[in-house]
C-alpha positions in Angstrom: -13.8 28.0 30.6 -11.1 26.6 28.7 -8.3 26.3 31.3 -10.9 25.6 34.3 -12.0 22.5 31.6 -8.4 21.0 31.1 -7.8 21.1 34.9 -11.0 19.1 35.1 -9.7 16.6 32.8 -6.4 16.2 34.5 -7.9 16.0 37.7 -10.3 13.1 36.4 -7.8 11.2 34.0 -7.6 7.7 36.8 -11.6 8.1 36.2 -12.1 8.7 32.8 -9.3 5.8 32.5 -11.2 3.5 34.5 -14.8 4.1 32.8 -12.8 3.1 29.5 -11.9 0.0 30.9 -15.4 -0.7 31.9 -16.3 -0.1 28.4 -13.2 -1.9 26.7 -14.7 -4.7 29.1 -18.1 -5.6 26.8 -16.4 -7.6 24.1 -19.0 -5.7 21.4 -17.9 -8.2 18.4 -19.9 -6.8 15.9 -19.8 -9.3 13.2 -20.0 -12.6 15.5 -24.2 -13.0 15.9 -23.4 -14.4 19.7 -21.9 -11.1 20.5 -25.3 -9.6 19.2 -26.5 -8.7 23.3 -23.0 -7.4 24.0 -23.1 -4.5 21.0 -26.4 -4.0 22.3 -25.2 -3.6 26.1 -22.3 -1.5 24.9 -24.8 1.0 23.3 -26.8 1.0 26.0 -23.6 2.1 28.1 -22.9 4.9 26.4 -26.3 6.1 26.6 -25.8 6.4 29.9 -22.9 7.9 30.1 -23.8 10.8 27.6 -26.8 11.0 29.2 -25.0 11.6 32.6 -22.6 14.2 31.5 -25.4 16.4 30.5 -26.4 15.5 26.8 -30.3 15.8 25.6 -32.2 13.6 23.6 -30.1 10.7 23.9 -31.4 7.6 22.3 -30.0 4.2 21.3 -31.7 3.7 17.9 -32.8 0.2 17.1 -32.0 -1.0 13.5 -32.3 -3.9 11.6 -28.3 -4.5 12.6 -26.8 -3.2 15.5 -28.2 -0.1 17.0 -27.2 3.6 17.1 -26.6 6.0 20.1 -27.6 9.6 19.3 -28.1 12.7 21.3 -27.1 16.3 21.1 -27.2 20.1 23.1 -28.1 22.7 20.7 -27.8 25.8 23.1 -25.0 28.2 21.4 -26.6 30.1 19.4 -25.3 31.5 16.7 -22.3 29.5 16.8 -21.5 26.0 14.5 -22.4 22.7 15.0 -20.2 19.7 15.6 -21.4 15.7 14.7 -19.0 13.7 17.2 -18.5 10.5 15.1 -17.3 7.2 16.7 -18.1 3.2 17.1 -18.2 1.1 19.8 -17.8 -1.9 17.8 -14.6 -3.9 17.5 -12.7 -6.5 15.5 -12.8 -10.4 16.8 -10.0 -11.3 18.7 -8.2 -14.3 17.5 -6.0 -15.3 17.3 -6.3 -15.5 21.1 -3.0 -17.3 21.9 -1.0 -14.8 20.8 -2.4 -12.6 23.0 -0.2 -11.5 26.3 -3.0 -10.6 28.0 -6.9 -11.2 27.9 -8.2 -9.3 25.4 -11.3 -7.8 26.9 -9.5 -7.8 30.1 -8.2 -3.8 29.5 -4.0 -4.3 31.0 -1.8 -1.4 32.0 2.1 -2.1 30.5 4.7 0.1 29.5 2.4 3.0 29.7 -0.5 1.6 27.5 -3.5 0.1 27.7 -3.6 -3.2 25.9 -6.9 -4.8 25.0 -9.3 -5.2 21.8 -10.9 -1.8 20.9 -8.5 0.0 23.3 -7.8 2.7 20.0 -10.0 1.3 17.9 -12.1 3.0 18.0 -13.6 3.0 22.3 -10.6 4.5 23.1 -10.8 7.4 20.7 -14.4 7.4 20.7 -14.1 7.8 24.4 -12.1 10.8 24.4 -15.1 12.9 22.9 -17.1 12.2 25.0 -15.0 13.0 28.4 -14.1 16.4 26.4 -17.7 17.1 26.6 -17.6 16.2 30.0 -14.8 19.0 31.3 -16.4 21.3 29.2 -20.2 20.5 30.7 -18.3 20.4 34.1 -16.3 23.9 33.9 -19.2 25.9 32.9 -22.2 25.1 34.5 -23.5 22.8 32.5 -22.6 24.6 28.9 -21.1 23.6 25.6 -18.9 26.9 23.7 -20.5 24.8 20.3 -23.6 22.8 19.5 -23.1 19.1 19.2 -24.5 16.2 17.8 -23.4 12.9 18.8 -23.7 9.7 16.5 -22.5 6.7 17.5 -22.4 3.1 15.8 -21.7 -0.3 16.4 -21.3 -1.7 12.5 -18.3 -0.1 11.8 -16.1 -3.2 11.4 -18.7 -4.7 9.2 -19.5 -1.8 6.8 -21.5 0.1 8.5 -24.8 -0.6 6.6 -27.1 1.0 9.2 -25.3 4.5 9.7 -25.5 5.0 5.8 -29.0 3.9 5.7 -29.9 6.4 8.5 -28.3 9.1 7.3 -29.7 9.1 3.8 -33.0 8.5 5.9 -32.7 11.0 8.5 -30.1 14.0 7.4 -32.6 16.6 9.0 -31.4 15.3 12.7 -27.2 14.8 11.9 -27.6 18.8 10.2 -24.3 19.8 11.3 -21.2 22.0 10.3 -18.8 19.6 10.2 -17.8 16.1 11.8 -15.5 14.9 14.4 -13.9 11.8 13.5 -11.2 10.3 16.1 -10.6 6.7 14.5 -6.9 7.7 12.7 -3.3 7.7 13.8 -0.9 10.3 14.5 1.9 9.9 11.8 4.8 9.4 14.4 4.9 9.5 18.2 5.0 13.2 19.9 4.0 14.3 16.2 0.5 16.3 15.9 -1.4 14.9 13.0 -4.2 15.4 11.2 -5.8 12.6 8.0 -6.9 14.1 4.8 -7.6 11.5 2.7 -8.6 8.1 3.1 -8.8 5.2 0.3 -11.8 3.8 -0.7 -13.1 0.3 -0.4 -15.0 -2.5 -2.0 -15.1 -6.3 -0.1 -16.2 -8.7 -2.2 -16.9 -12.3 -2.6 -16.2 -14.8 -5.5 -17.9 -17.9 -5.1 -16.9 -20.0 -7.4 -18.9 -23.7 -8.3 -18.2 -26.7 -9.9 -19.8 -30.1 -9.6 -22.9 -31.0 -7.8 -21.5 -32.0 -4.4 -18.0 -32.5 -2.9 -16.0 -35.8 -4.6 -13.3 -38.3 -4.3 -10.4 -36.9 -6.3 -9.0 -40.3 -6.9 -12.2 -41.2 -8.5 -13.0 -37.9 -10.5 -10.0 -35.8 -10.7 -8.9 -35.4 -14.1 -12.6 -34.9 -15.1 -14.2 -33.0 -12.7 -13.6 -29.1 -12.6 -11.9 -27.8 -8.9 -13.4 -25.0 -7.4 -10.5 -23.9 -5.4 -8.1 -24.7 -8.4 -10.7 -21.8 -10.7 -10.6 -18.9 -7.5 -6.6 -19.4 -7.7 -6.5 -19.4 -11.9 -8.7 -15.9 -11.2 -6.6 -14.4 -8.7 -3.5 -14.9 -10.3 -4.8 -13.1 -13.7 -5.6 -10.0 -11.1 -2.4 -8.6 -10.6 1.2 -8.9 -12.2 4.2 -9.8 -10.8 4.9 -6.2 -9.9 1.6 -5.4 -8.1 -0.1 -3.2 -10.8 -4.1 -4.6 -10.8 -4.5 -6.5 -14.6 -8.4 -5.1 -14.3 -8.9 -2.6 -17.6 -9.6 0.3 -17.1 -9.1 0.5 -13.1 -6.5 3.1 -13.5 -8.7 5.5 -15.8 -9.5 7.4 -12.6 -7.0 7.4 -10.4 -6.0 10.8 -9.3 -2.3 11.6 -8.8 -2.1 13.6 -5.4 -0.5 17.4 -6.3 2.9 18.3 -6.0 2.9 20.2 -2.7 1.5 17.2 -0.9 4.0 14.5 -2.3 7.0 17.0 -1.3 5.2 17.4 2.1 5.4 13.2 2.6 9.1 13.4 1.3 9.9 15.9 4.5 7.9 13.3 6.8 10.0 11.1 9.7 9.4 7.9 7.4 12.4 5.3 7.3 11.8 2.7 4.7 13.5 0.1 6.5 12.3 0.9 9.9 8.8 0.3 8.8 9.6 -2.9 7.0 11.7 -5.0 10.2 9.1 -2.9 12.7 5.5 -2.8 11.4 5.6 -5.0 8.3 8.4 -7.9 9.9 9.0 -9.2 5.8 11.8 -10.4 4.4 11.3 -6.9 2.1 8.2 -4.7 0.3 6.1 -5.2 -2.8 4.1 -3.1 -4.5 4.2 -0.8 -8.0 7.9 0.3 -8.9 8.4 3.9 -9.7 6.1 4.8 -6.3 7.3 5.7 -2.4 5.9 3.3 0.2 3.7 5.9 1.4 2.4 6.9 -2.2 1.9 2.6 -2.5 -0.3 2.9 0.8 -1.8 6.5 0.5 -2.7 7.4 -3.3 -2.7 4.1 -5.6 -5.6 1.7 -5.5 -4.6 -2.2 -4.4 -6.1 -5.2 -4.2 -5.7 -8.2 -1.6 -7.2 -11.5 -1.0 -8.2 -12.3 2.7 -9.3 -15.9 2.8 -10.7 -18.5 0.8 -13.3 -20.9 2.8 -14.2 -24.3 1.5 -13.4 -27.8 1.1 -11.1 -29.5 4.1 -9.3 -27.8 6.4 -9.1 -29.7 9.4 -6.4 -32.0 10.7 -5.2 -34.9 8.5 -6.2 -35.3 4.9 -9.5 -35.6 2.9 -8.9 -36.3 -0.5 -11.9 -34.2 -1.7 -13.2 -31.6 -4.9 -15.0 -29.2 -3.1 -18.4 -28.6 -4.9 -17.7 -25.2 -3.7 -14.9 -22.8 -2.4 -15.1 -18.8 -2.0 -12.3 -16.4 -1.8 -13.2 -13.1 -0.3 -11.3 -10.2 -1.9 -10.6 -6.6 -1.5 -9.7 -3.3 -2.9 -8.8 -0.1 -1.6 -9.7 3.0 -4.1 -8.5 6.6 -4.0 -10.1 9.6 -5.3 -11.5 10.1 -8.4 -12.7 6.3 -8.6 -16.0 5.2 -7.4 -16.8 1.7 -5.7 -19.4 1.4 -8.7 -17.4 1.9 -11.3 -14.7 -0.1 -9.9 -16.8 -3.2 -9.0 -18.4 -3.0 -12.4 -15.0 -3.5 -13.9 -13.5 -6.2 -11.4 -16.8 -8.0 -11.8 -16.5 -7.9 -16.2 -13.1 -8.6 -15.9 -13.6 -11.8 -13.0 -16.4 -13.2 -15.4 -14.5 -12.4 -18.4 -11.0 -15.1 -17.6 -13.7 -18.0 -15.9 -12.5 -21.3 -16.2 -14.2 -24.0 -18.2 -16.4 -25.7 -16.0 -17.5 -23.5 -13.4 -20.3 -21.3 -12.5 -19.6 -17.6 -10.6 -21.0 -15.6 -8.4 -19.6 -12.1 -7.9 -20.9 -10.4 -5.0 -20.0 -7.0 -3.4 -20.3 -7.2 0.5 -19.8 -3.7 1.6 -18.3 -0.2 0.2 -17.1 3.2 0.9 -15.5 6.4 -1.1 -12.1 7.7 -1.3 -12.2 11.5 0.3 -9.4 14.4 0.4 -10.4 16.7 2.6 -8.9 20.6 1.7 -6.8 22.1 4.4 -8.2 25.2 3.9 -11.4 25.4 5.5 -11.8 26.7 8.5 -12.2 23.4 10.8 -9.0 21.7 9.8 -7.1 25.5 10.8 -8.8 25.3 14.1 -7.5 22.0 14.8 -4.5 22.6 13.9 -4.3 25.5 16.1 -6.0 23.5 19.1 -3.1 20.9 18.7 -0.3 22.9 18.5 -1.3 24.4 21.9 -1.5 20.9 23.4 1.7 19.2 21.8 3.1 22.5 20.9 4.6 21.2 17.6 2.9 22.0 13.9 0.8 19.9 12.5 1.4 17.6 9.5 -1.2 16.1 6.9 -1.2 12.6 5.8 -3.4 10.6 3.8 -4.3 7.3 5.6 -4.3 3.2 3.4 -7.1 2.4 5.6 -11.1 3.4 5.1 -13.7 5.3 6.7 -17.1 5.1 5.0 -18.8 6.9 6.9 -16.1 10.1 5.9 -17.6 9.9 2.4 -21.1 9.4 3.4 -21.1 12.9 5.6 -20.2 14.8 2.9 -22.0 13.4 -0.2 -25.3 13.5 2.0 -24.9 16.0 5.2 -23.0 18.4 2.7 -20.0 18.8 5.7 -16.7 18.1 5.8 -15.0 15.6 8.5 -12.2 16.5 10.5 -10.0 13.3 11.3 -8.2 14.2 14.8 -6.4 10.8 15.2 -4.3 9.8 18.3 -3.3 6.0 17.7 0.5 5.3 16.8 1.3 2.9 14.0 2.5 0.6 16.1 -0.8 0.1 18.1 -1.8 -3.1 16.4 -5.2 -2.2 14.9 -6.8 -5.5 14.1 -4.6 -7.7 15.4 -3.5 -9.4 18.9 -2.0 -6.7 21.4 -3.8 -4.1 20.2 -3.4 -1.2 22.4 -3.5 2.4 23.2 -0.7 5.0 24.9 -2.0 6.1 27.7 -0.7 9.9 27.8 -2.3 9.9 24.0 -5.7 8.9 25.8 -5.2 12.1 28.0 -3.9 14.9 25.5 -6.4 13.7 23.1 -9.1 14.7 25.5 -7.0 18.0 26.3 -6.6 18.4 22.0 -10.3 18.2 21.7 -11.3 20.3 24.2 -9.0 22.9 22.8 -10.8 22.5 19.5 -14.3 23.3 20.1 -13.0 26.3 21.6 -10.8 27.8 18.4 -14.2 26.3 16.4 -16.5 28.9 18.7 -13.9 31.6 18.8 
């Protein structure tokens, strides 16, 4: 089954490529409410498409956000149970001018596939599901494993409605372990599989001063500045060296072991390299007395990502803003919690206000920090299944970046998540020319396919 399966992949890659563009096509914008029917049409998609290759019980679930795609085949008996984890929703686009081609107009160059959501995550996403399709194909309409399939379109705005359903509904995810293909491969042509992933809390500090905007000639001097607080606040959150000024934030920080910080020392990292190629700054920040991959792996950070209010159009308006926001983040690793680290940021932010103004803390969305052990028996089997297909060993790396759902299968499904990632760091996740190799598309299928068979073996 398993050769006759990878010979159907190959011989359907132009297909399976094509169907992705199709897919890449719906411009499923989660957080934009005009996008709203094209998340829904893109669930609706892969319903069709799952339902197709052979899946049962396939349902788009209505929420109160954007819905969910579930089905599942539950015919091995006797042998585990995978949950195939992806989203369909993606990031807005803009800036759109910097974009070299249309982004929701999928475009072939240099041997990848540039468009928004190309590997974040339809792409990968995608790849599941065609590996369910060779192996449907290549023996008569059988899986080697059971499968579940869950399938959201929240992911890039905290993913509200998976965590509800889950808590909700853990009877129908009841799994072995999860799937999750929404991480990057460490280096090109290097096999790699994420182990631990930071934490997050977004949140919002609204910040209010007088009763409605005002001259500045007329009442500056007298009347307290919004804008002028929120930039008074951030500056008290971090020193001059990067370390967060919040007490007790560091109480629970746990230092990764020894083994793992001499496995990132033997990685094909080049300080430099990364900052000319995927930084492009002038030179790093960050905590002295840690590696850049310790700085975005294993220490918590904070980072502000706008601040909306007052006048920002063309020209000048001499005006006190009544009110301004900055929205701010920070990225946790294991053993904090968002809880306890939003209970301290929010003291601490109340603690240094300015005379004159009125706060509002608010957190928008969360997620935990996870390390998953490389001892259990999933994590072997992929690295098996990958060393077949890329025939190099595997290496484990800790990702900056969050995935909440991660934490949320195992602190209520009770399973551990395998993260088989196949975007490169250079993909541009998030920003203009996002885009996906295209071989990586095809071996990824051929890696996955090769892992639900060393799961059933």
């Amino acid at each position: 089954m398993l050769s006759a399966a990878i010979d159907y992949a190959r011989s359907n890659y132009p297909r399976f490529l094509d169907e992705l563009k199709d897919l890449i096509r719906i411009p499923s914008v989660s957080t934009l409410p005009e996008h709203k029917s094209d998340v829904l049409a893109a669930a609706q998609w892969l319903g069709r498409e799952l339902t197709r290759i052979g899946m049962d019980h396939v349902e788009v679930i209505t929420t109160p956000g954007h819905p969910l795609v579930y089905a599942d085949w539950l015919h091995a008996p006797g042998k585990p149970t995978c949950l195939c984890y992806g989203h369909y929703d993606v990031q807005p686009p803009d800036p759109l001018d910097e974009w070299h081609s249309p982004p929701f107009e999928p475009t072939e160059r240099n041997g990848n596939l540039y468009a928004r959501g190309a590997v974040d995550d339809k792409g990968q996403m995608y790849m599941q599901v065609k590996a369910l399709e060779a192996l449907f194909a290549a023996n008569k309409g059988k899986l080697p494993i059971n499968i579940r399939v869950i399938l959201e379109g929240e992911e890039e705005v905290g993913g509200e409605q998976i965590a509800r359903f889950i808590r909700e509904h853990s009877d129908l995810l009841k799994s072995d372990f999860a799937l999750v293909c929404d991480t990057e491969m460490f280096a090109p042509e290097l096999p790699t599989l994420c182990i631990g992933l930071r934490g997050l809390i977004y949140t919002e500090i609204e910040a209010r001063g007088a009763k409605s905007d005002l001259h500045s000639g007329m009442y500056g001097g007298a009347a307290p500045n919004p804008f002028v607080a929120l930039a008074q606040i951030i500056a008290q959150l971090k020193d001059g060296s990067g370390r967060l000024l919040i007490p007790g934030f560091y109480d629970a920080v746990r230092r990764p072991s020894d083994d793992e910080l001499r496995a990132w020392q033997h990685l094909p990292f080049e300080e430099e390299h990364f900052r000319l190629t995927e930084v492009g700054s002038s030179r790093l920040t960050g905590e002295p007395g840690y590696s850049v991959l310790e700085r975005t792996w294993a220490r918590p950070t904070l980072d502000v990502h706008g601040m909306p209010g007052g006048f920002t159009g063309a020209g000048a308006k001499t005006v006190i803003p009544a009110k301004a926001i900055a929205k701010i983040s920070m990225r946790l690793v294991p053993d904090q919690t968002p809880q306890q680290a939003f209970a301290q940021y929010k003291s601490y932010v109340e603690s240094i206000r300015p005379d004159g103004i009125e706060l509002d803390v608010r957190l928008i969305h969360s997620g935990d920090p996870i390390v998953v052990g490389t001892d259990n028996p999933y994590i072997q089997a992929a690295t098996r299944a990958l060393k077949k297909v890329w025939g190099k060993d595997t290496v484990f790396i800790r990702s900056g970046g969050s995935i909440p759902i991660v934490g949320d299968f195992e602190r209520h499904l009770k399973i551990p998540s395998v993260l088989m990632g196949f975007g490169l760091p250079d993909d541009q996740i998030h920003a203009p020319n996002e885009k996906f190799h295209i071989a990586n598309f095809y071996r990824g299928i051929e890696s996955i396919i090769e892992f639900m068979n060393e799961v059933a073996v």
